[in-house]
N, C-alpha and C positions, 0 to 999 in steps of 0.2 A: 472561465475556468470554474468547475465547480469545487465548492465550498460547502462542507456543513459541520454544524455542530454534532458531531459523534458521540457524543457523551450518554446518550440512551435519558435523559431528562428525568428530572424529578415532580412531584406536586400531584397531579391527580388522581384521583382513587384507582385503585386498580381495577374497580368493575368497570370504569367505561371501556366503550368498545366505539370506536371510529367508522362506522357503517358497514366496516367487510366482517364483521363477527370476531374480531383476535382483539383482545382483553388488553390493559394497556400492561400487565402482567407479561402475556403472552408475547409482547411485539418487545418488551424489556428483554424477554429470554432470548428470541429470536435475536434483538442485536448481541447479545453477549455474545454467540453463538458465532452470529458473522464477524465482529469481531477478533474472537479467536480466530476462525477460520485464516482471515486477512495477516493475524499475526506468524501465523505458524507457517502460512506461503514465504511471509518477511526471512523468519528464521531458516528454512528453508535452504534460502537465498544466502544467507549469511556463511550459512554452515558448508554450502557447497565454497565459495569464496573461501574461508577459511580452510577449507582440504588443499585449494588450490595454490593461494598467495600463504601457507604458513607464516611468512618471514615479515609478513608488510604490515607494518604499524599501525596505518589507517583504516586499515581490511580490520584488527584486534580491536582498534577502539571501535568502532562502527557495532561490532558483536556484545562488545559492556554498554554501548550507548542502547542498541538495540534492547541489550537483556533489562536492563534497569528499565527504561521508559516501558517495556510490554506490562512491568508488576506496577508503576508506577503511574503511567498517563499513555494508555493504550492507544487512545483517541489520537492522541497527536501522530503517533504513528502513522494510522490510517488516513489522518486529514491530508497530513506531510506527503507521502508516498503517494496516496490514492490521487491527491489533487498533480504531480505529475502524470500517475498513468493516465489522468482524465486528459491533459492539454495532449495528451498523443494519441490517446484512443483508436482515430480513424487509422491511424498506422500500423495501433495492434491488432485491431481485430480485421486489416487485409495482411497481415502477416507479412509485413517489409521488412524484412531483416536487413535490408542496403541499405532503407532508411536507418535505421538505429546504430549500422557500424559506421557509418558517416556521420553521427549525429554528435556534437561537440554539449550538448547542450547548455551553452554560455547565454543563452535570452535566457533559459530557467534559473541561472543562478544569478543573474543581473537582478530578475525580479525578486531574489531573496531577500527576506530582511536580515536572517540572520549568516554572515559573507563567510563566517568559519566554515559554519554548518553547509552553505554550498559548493563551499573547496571541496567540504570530504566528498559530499554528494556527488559531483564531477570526478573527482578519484575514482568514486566506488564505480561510477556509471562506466569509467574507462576500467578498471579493474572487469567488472563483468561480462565487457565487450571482448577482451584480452582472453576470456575464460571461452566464453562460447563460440569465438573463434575456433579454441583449439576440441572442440567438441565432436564429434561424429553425429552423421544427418538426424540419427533417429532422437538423439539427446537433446540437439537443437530443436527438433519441432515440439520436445517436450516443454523448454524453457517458452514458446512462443504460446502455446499453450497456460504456460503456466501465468505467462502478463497478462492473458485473456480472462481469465477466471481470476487473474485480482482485479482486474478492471470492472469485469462482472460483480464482482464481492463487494465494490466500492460504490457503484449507481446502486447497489442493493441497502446496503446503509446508508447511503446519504438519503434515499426515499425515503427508509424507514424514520431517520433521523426527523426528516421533515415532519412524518408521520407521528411520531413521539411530539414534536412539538406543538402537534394542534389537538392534539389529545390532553396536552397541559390544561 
């Protein structure tokens, strides 16, 4: 599974530049950038969920957990979330939607550490599945779209990530 530290790093001058010419200035903004990007797919996701499930408790806290952590610890966000879409990857970017409405994902929340946080995640994951069920085709290829470009979003930071790190 991929892992990285998202945080965008601190310590070295901002003239170095890592052999491809982007500043360590420039490759800071650039994650800022992917960052948001990642966050705002997140809320996205939320905000169609909560048009959907109004009433459901776990669907509201997930949106205050969401809003607080994006101002607060962005990173976790993307680590959290991205490092799922990573263990599925092959499934999203061949676009198996049977995969994913069969998919219980109880191995992801066994490997959780934190058991709370993987109840809601299972929740949500069934709440979502419950959503784009009742979607029409063209809306569905848009959400299938939509796990592909965070997926994409997610190998783009974790490089970058990596990238900030050696430029430390």
């Amino acid at each position: 599974m991929a892992t990285a530290d998202v945080s965008g790093g601190a310590g070295a001058s901002a003239n170095l530049a890592d052999g491809t010419g982007e500043s360590l200035t420039a490759a800071r903004r650039r994650m800022s950038l992917l960052m948001n990007q990642f966050i705002a797919y997140v809320q996205g996701l939320v905000a169609d969920m909560i048009a959907t499930f109004p009433a459901d408790p776990v669907v509201d806290r997930v949106k205050t957990q969401v809003t607080v952590c994006a101002n607060i610890k962005p990173n976790k966000i993307v680590a959290n979330i991205g490092a799922v879409l990573y263990s599925f990857h092959k499934k999203i970017y061949a676009r198996d939607e049977n995969f994913f409405l069969r998919q219980t994902f109880a191995e992801v929340a066994d490997g959780a550490v934190n058991k709370e946080h993987a109840k809601s995640g299972m929740h949500i994951a069934n709440r979502v599945k419950a959503m784009y069920k009742e979607l029409p085709v063209e809306r569905r290829e848009a959400y299938l779209t939509l796990l592909a470009d965070m997926t994409d979003t997610f190998l783009e930071i974790s490089a970058l990530a990596r990238k900030l790190e050696a430029m430390r």
